[in-house]
N, C-alpha and C positions, 0 to 999 in steps of 0.2 A: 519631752513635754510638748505636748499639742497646741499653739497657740494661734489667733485669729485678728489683725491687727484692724483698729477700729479707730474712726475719727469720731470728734465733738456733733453733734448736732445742734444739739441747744443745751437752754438753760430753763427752768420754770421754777416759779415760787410755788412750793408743798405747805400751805397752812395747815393741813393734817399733821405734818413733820415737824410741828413747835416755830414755824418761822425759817427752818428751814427750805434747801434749795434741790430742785430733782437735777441731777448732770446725766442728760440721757447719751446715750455713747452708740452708734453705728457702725453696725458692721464694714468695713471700708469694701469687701467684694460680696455684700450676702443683702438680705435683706431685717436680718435680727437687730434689734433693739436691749440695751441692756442700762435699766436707769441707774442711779446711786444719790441716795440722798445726800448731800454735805453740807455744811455750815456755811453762813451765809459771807463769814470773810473769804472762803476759800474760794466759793460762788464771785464775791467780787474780784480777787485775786485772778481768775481765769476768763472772764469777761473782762475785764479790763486791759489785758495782755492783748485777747483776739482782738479787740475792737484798736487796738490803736492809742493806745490811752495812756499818759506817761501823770504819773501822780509827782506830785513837787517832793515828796520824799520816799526813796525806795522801798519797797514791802518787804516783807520777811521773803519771799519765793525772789526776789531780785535781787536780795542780799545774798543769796546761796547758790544763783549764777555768777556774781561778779567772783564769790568765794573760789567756784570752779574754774572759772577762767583764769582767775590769776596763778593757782596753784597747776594747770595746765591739765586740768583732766577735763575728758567729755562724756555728757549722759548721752548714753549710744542709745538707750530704748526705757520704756517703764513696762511693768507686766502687772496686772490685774490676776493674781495666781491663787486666789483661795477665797473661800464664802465659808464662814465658822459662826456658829451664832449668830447668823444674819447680819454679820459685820464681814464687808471685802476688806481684804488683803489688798498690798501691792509688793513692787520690789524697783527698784533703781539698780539700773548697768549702768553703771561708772568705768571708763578706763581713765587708767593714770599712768604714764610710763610703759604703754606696753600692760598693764597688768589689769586684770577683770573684778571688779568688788562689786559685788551685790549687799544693796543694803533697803531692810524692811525700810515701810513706809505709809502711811495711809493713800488710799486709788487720791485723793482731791488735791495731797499737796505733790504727788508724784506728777501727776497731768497738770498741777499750774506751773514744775517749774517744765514738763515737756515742753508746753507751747512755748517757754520762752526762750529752750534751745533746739528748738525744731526738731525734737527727740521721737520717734516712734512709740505710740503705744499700742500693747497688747491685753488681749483678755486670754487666758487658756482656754481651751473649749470645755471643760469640765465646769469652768464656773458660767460660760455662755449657756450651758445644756443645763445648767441648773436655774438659771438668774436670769435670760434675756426670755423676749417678747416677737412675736411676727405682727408687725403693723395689721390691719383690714380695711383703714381708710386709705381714699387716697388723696388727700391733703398734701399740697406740693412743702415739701423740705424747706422750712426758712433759714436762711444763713445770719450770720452776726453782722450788723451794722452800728455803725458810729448814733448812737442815739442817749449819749451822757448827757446831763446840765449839769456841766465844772464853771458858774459864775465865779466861783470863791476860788483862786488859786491855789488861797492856803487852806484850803480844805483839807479837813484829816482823812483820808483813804480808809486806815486799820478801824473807824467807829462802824461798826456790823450795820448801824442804824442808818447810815448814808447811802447801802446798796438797798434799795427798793425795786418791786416789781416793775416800778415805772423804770428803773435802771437797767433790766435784762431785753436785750432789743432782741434779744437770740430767742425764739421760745417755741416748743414743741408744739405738736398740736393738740387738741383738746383732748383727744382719745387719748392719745399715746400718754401725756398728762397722768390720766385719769388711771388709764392700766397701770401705769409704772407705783404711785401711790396703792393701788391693789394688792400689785405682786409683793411689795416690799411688806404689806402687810399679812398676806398670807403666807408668805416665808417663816417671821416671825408667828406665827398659831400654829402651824407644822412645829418650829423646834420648839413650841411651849405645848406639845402635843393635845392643841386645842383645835379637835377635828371637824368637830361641830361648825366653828366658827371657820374655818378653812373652807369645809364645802360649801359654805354660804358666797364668803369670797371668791370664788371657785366660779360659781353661781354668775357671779355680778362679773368677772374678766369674762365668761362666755356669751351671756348678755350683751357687752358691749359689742365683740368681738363681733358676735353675730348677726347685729343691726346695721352692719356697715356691711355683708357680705351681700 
């Protein structure tokens, strides 16, 4: 299996996506882009890890590291291995004792608990050659910074409604934004074999593409 290992870029709010979050993912030696819409606790969960940010009670992705520590196994990588229905796939390498367990898992909560044991992740190239993007602007790469307001100690972390736009200090650029929401949505009218409405998409990704060249 052909794989291509890729770091975080950013985070951006998708209001197209019901309030959901884009997790746009970088090729770590290329220059391809590969977004994934997730949920907005998972979105918090992985922003709050990079940024530095320790919540007064552990999340569910921190409870399933202390889980693995104590039991003495380590996530060696996560893989990004499959695009079905316009829904990725992932996998968890766990070794235990010497021994190799792969276990399914969705791409959002494999990559929130990667950052939190410095695990590699990958994407196959099959799902890169299906799913990712070549940037055309050239907008410098923003990195994640400490940019939370935690007035409230006892603040609840797990309420989805506490992570706001104004909470994602990480965020792509406006194209890359704007393509990623595209792509995700022309994917879906390919497998609803809605052609019409694809080549319009189609349309509007090389549009954009092409005002930046």
């Amino acid at each position: 299996m052909s794989k291509v290992q890729v770091e975080i870029l950013g985070l951006s709010s998708s209001p197209s996506a019901g309030g959901a979050y884009a997790l746009l993912l970088k090729e770590s030696f290329g220059q391809r882009r590969l977004p994934i819409i997730i949920g907005s606790f998972e979105a918090q969960a992985i922003a709050l890890e990079i940024e530095g940010i320790k919540p007064p009670r552990p999340l569910t992705h921190d409870l399933i590291k202390h889980i693995l520590d104590n039991v003495g196994a380590t996530l060696t990588e996560v893989i990004i291995d499959e695009l079905r229905d316009n829904t990725f796939f992932a996998k968890l390498i766990i070794e235990i004792s010497s021994i190799t367990n792969t276990i399914d898992s969705r791409p959002s909560d494999a990559i929130a608990l990667a950052v939190r044991t410095n695990a590699s992740i990958y994407v196959t190239e099959d799902v890169m050659r299906a799913a990712s993007f070549i940037p055309s602007g050239k907008e410098p790469e923003e990195k994640f910074e400490e940019n939370f307001d935690l007035d409230d100690e006892d603040e609840d972390f797990e309420d989805d409604d506490k992570f706001t736009e104004g909470h994602s200090s990480a965020m792509a650029s406006e194209e890359e934004t704007k393509i990623a929401q595209l792509q995700a949505m022309l994917r879906e009218a390919i497998e609803k074999e809605d052609y019409e409405k694809a080549a319009k998409l189609r349309d509007q990704i090389n549009k954009i593409q092409g005002t930046n060249n």
